[in-house]
N, C-alpha and C positions, 0 to 999 in steps of 0.2 A: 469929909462927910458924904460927898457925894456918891462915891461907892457905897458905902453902908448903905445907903437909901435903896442904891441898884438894889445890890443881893437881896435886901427885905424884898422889895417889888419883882423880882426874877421867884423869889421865893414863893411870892403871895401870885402869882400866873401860874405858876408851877399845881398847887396846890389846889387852886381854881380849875385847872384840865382834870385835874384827877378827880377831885369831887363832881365834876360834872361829865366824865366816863362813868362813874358809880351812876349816878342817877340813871342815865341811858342804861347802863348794865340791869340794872333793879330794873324798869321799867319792859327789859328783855325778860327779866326771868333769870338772868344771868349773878348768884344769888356768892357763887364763890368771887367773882370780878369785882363785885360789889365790894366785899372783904379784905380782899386785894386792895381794892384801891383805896379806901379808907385806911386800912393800915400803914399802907407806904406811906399816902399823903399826907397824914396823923406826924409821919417821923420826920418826914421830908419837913412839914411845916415848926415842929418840936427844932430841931437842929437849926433850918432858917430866924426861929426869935432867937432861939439859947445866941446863933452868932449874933449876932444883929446887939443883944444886951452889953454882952460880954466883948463886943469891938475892939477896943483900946486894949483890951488885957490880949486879945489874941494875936493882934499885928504889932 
C-alpha cells in the first residue's frame, strides 16, 4: 500500500505546481499558460486518482 500512497502524493505535488504556475501565469497576463496548465494538470490529476482506485486491478 505504501507505493499507492506514493503515486497519489507524487500525483497530488505534481498537480499542485501546475495549478500554481497557472495562477502566476493569470496573474501575468499570461492567459494561453493559464490553459495549458489547467489542462495537463486536469489529466495529470484524472489519470493519478483513475490509478490510485483502480490499484489492485492494474498491478
Amino acid at each position: 500500500m505504501g507505493t499507492r500512497h506514493a503515486v497519489l502524493a507524487l500525483v497530488a505535488l505534481v498537480t499542485l505546481i501546475m495549478a500554481v504556475r497557472a495562477v502566476l501565469a493569470g496573474l501575468d497576463g499570461d492567459f494561453g499558460t493559464v490553459g495549458r496548465q489547467v489542462g495537463v494538470g486536469g489529466i495529470v490529476f484524472a489519470f493519478g486518482v483513475g490509478l490510485y482506485r483502480n490499484w489492485e486491478s492494474v498491478g
